[in-house]
C-alpha positions in Angstrom: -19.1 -18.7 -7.3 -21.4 -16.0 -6.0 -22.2 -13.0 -8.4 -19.9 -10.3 -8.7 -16.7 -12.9 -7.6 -14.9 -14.3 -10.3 -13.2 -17.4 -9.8 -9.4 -17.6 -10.1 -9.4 -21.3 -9.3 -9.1 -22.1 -12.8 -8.5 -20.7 -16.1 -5.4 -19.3 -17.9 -3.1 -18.6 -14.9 -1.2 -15.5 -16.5 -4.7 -14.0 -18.0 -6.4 -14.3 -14.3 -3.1 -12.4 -12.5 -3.3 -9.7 -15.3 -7.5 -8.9 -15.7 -7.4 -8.9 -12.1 -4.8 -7.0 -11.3 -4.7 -4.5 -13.7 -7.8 -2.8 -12.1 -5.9 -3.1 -9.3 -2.5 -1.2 -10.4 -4.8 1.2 -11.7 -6.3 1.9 -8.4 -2.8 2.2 -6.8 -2.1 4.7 -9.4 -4.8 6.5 -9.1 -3.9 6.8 -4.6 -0.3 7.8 -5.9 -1.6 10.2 -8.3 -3.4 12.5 -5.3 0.6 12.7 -3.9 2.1 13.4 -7.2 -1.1 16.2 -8.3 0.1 17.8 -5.2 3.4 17.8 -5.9 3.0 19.0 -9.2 1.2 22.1 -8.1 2.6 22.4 -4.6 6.0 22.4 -6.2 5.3 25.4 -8.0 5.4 27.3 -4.7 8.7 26.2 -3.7 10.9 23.7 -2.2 9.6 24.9 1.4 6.1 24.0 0.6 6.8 20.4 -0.6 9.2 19.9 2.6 5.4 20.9 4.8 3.5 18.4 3.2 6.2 15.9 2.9 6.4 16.2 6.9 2.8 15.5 6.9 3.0 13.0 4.6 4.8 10.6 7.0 2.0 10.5 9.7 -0.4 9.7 6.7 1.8 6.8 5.7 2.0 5.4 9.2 -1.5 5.6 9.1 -1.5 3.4 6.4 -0.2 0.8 8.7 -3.5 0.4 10.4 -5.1 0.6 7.3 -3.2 -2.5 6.1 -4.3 -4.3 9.1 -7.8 -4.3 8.0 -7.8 -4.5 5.0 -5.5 -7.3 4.3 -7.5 -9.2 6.8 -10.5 -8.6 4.8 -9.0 -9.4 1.4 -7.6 -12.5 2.4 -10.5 -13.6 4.5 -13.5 -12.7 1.6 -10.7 -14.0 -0.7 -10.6 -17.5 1.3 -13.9 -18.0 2.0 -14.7 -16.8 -2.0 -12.9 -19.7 -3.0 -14.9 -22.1 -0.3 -18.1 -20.8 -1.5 -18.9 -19.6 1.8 -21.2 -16.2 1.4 -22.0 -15.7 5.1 -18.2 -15.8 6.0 -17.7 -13.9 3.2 -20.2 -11.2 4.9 -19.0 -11.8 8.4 -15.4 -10.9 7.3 -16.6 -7.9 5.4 -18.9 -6.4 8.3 -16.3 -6.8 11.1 -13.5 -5.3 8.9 -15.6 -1.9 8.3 -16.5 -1.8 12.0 -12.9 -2.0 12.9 -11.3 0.4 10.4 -14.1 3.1 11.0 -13.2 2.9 15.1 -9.6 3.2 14.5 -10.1 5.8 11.6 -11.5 8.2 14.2 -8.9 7.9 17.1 -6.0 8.3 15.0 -8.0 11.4 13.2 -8.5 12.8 16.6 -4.6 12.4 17.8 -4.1 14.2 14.3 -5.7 17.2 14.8 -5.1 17.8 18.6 -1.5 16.8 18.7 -0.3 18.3 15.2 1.9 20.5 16.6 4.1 17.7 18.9 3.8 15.5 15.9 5.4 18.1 13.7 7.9 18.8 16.1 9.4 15.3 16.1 11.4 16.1 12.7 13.2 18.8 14.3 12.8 21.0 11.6 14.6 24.1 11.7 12.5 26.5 9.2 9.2 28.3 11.2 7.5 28.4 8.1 7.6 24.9 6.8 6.8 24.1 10.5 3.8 26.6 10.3 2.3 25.3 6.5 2.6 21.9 8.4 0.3 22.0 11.4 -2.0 23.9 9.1 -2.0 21.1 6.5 -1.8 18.5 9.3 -5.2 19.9 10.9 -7.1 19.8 7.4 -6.2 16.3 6.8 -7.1 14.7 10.0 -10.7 15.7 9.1 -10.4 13.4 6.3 -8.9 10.5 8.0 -12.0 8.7 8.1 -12.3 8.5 3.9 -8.6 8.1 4.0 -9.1 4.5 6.2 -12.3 3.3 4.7 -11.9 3.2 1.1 -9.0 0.9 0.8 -11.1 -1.3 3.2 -14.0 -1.1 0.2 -12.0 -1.9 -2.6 -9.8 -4.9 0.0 -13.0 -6.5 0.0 -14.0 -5.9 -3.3 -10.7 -7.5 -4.6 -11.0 -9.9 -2.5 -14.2 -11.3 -4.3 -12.0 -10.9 -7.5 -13.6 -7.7 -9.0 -11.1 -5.0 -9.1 -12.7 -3.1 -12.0 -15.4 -1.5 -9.8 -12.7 -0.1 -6.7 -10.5 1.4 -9.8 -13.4 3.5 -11.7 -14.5 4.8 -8.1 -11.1 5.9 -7.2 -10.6 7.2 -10.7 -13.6 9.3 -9.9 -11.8 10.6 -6.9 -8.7 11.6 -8.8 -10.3 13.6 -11.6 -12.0 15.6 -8.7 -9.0 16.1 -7.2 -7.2 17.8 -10.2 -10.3 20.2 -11.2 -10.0 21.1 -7.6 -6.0 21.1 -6.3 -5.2 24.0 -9.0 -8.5 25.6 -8.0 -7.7 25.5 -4.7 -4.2 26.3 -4.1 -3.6 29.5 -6.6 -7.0 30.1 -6.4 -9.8 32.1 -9.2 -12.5 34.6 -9.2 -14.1 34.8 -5.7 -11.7 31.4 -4.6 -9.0 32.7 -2.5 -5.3 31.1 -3.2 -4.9 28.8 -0.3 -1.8 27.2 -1.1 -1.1 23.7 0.3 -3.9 24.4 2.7 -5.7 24.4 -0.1 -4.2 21.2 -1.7 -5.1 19.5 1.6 -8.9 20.3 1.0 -9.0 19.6 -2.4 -7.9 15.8 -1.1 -10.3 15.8 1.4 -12.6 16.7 -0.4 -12.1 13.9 -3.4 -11.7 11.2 -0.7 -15.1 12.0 1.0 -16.6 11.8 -2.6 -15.1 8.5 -2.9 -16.5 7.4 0.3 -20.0 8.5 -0.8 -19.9 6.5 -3.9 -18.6 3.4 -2.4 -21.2 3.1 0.1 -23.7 3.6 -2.3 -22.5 0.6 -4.8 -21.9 -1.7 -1.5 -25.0 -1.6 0.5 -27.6 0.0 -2.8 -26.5 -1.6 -5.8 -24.5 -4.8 -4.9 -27.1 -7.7 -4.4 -25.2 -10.0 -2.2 -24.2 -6.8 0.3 -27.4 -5.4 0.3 -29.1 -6.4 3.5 -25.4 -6.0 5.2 -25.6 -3.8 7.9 -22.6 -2.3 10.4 -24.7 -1.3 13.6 -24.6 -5.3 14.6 -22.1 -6.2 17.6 -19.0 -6.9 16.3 -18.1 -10.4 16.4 -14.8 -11.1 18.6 -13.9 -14.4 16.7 -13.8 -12.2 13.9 -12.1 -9.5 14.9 -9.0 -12.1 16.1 -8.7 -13.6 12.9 -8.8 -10.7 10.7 -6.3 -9.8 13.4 -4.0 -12.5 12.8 -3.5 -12.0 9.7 -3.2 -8.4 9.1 -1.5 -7.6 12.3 1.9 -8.1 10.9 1.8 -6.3 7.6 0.2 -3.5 9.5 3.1 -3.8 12.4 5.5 -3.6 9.3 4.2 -1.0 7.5 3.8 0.8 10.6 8.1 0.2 11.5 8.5 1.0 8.0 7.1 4.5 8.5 9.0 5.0 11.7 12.0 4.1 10.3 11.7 6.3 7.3 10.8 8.9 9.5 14.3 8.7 11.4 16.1 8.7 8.4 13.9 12.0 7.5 15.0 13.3 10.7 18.8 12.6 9.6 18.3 13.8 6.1 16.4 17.3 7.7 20.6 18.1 9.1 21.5 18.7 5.3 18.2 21.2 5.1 15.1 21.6 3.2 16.9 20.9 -0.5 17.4 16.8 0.4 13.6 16.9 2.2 12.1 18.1 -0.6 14.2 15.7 -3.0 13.6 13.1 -1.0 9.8 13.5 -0.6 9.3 13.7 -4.6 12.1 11.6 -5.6 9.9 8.7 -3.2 7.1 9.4 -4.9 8.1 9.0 -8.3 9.8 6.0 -7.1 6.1 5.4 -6.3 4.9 4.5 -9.9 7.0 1.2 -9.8 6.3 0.1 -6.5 2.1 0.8 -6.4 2.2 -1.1 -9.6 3.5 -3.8 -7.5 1.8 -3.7 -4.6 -1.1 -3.9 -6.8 -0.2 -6.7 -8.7 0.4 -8.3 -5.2 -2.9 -7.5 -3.9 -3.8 -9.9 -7.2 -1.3 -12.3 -5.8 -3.0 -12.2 -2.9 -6.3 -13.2 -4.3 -5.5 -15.5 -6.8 -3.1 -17.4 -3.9 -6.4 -17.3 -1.3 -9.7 -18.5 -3.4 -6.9 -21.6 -5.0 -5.4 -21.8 -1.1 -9.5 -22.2 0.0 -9.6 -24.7 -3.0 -7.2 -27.3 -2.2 -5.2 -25.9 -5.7 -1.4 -26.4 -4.4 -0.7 -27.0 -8.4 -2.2 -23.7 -9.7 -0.8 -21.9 -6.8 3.1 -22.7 -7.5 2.3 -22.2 -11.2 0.5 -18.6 -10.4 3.9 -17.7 -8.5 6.6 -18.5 -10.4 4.2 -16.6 -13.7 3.7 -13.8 -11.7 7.1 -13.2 -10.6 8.3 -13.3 -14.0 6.0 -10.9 -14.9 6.7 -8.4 -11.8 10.4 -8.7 -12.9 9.8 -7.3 -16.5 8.6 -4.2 -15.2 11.2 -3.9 -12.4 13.7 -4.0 -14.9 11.6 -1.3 -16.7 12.0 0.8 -13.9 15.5 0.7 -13.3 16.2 1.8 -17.0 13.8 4.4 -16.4 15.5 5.4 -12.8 19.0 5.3 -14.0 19.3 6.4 -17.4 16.4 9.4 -17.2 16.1 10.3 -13.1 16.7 14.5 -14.1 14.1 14.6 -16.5 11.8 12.6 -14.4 12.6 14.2 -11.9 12.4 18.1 -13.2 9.2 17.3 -14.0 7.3 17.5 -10.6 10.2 21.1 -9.5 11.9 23.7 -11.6 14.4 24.5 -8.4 18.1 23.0 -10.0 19.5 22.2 -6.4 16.7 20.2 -6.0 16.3 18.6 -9.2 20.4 17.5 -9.0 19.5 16.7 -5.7 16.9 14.2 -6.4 18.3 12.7 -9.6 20.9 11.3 -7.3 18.4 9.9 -5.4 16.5 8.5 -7.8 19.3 6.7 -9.6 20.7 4.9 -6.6 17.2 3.8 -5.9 16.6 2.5 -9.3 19.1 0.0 -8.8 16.8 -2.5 -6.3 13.3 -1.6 -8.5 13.6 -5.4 -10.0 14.2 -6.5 -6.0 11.6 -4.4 -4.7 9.1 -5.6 -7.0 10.0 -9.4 -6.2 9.2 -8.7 -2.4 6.2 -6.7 -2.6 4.7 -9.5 -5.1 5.7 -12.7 -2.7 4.8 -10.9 0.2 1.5 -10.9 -1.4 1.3 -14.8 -2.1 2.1 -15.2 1.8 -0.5 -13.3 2.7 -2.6 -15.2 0.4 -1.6 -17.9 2.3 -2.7 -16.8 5.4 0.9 -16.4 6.6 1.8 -13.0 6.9 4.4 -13.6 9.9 7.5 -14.4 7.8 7.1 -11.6 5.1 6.9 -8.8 7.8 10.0 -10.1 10.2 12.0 -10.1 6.8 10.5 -7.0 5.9 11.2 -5.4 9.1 14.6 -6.7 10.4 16.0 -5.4 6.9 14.6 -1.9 6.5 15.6 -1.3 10.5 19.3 -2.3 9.4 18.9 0.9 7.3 18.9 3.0 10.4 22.6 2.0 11.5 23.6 1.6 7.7 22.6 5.1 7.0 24.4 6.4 9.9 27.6 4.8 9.3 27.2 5.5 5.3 26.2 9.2 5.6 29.2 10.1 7.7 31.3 12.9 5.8 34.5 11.2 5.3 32.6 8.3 3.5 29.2 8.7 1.1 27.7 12.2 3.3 24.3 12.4 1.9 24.1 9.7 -0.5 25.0 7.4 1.7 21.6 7.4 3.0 20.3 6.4 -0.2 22.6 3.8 -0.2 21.3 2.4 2.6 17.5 1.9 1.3 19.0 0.7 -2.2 20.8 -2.4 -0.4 18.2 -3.3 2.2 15.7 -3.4 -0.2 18.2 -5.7 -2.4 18.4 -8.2 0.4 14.7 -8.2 1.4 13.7 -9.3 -2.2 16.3 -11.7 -2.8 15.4 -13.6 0.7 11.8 -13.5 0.0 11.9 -15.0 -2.9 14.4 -17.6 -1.7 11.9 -18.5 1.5 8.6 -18.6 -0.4 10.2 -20.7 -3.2 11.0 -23.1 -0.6 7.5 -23.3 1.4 6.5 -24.5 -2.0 8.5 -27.2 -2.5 7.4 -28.2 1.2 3.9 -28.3 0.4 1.6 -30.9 -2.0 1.4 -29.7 -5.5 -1.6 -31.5 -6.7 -4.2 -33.9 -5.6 -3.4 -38.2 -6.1 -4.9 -39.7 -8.8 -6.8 -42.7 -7.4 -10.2 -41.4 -5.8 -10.0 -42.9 -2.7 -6.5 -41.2 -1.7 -8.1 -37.8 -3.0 -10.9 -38.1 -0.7 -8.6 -38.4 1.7 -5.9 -35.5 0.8 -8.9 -33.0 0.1 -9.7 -33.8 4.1 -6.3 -33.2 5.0 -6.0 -30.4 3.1 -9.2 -28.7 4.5 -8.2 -29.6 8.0 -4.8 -28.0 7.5 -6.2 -24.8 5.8 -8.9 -24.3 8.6 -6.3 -24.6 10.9 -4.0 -21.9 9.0 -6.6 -19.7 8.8 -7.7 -19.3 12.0 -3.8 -19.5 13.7 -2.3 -17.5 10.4 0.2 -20.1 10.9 
């Protein structure tokens, strides 16, 4: 195994998923923690301002989507060719992923800040000033697009090559900036003017170009194997379509997910800023329990691609099943939380009581899917592992589009009004875990889970087996 990548293909299963992902959880915190900081702060100016940067929020999230494609392409293909001992694919997947995400980093940046005001516009929001604070914020943040794309690529690949400690103490560095400056920044001191969210939006900025800065400097300064790696080569095309292949569809889904969400914000908006506003926190709360588990999947993820480029079908079902067990304890920890606490969580992050009794309910109908939510976040992350990211996002994205209809029909006034919308996420997300599971469990039993015993006839399985995974990684199929 090259320096810097620790191998997952053997070992204590349970002790691999949790060193590695750990780091990784704590990195997913620490993005979730420049949301909630905000809100924290931004709440203190009213239930107007959060509904401005909530707005904005959703084009930052779809973002996200072509983030994903990138960078789960990456992490699966260093991850895969980790686990073959294979450094210049390794490089070769890392290069073309960078090159990628910085090209489509600047276009969307661009249709950010010269279309904020259509883009706004699409929520129908009936307020002028959470409009306004909107396209102010918007424009700020598309400058810092860029940092916002590139370092989940950095710590993808990092991951990866099975060192997650590194990504999490960079973007812990990010996050302390970010709360010395958001108060700074928003109610301003001494000669600092109080810029309110406009001032939480550079604050962010700010702390993600930092990050940026620091994470080139360990890749291509202080990291051995990267440093001779350089981006101003021609992309490669072969590449480009197989990082493609994979990350394609998680991007596609997280992208439908976004546009989804943003229709149901455009149904919620009819009940006013109060359910906006509850809804924006009340998601990022909810946060905590799933960035814990799309980290632990990004570990999934790992561990499922070096043993996947290692022939390990027998460590592979064993890493599953012990890291769905372990994703279910802190589902369930979760829902308690959800359910039996969601006011004080919730009054927390606002003092305004409309909105507080507005989110509780939110929260507490949500709570109920936390354990299923974390079950399909985690196996999604074993597919793509795999190389197979095609079946997680049609489940994924068949099921949340059924929320569209189901909230419609739910949030009618003679049936659930406004909870019915939250109704509608709580089920879906119900359904997509339980089917996930179901499907993955079965592609197991389909597959060989460890290698013959006579010598000759594992010759000849390793063979198959590398001709099969070649194949698989290349077609995604």
């Amino acid at each position: 195994m090259n320096k810097g990548t620790k191998d997952l293909t053997k070992g204590n299963i349970l002790k691999a998923l949790v060193s590695l992902s750990i780091p990784i959880v704590g990195t997913s915190f620490v993005q979730m923690a420049y949301n909630l900081i905000d809100l924290i702060w931004i709440g203190r100016l009213g239930s107007n301002s959060v509904a401005a940067v909530g707005t904005v929020g959703f084009y930052t999230w779809l973002g996200f989507g072509i983030i994903l494609v990138t960078k789960v392409g990456a992490e699966v293909g260093v991850s895969q060719s980790a686990g073959r001992k294979n450094l210049a694919e390794e490089k070769e997947f890392a290069r073309n992923s960078l090159q990628f995400n910085i090209t489509t980093s600047l276009i969307y940046a661009a249709m950010m800040l010269l279309f904020s005001g259509l883009l706004v516009s699409v929520f129908n929001i009936k307020d002028k000033t959470v409009v306004s604070m909107a396209i102010r914020y918007m424009k700020i943040i598309a400058f810092g697009i860029p940092f916002f794309f590139i370092n989940p690529i950095f710590s993808g690949i990092m991951n990866g090559r099975g060192d997650s400690r590194t990504p999490f103490l960079i973007n812990a560095t990010g996050l302390v900036l970010n709360i010395l400056l958001d108060p700074l920044m928003i109610f301003g001191y001494g000669i600092v003017p109080a810029l309110g969210v406009r001032g939480a939006a550079i604050a962010t900025v700010f702390s993600q170009f930092s990050v940026t800065m620091i994470f080139v400097y360990i890749f291509f300064v202080r990291n051995r194997v990267y440093r001779k790696f350089t981006l101003l080569r021609k992309p490669d095309l072969g590449y480009f379509k197989r990082i493609a292949s994979v990350g394609s569809p998680i991007g596609l889904q997280s992208a439908m997910f976004t546009i989804f969400a943003m229709i149901i914000a455009r149904l919620i908006a009819k009940w006013g800023a109060v359910p906006i506003a509850a809804q924006k926190i009340g998601s990022q709360i909810e946060a905590i329990s799933w960035m814990t588990a799309s980290g632990f999947s990004s570990a999934m993820s790992a561990f499922v691609g070096q043993n996947f480029g290692a022939d390990k079908w027998d460590r592979i079902k064993r890493g599953y099943w012990t890291g769905m067990g372990a994703i279910s304890g802190l589902g369930f920890i979760a829902t308690i939380l959800f359910v039996v606490f969601p006011e004080p969580i919730f009054r927390f992050f606002i003092q305004d009581p409309e909105t507080i009794k507005c989110g509780a309910v939110y929260l507490r109908i949500l709570g109920y899917s936390q354990i299923f939510m974390s079950l399909e976040i985690a196996s999604t992350g074993a597919y793509n592992g795999l190389g197979k990211t095609i079946p997680p996002s049609v489940i994924t994205i068949v099921f949340t589009g059924l929320r569209i209809p189901a909230a419609y029909i739910l949030s009618a006034e003679d049936i659930l009004g406004l909870n019915g919308i939250w109704w509608s996420i709580s089920m879906t997300t119900v359904l997509k875990g339980t089917l996930l599971l179901l499907f993955f469990s079965v592609y197991l039993k389909q597959h060989p889970e460890k290698c013959p015993d006579h010598w000759i006839k594992q010759f000849i399985f390793r063979q198959e087996c590398k001709a099969l995974r070649d194949k698989r990684s290349i077609t995604g199929k």
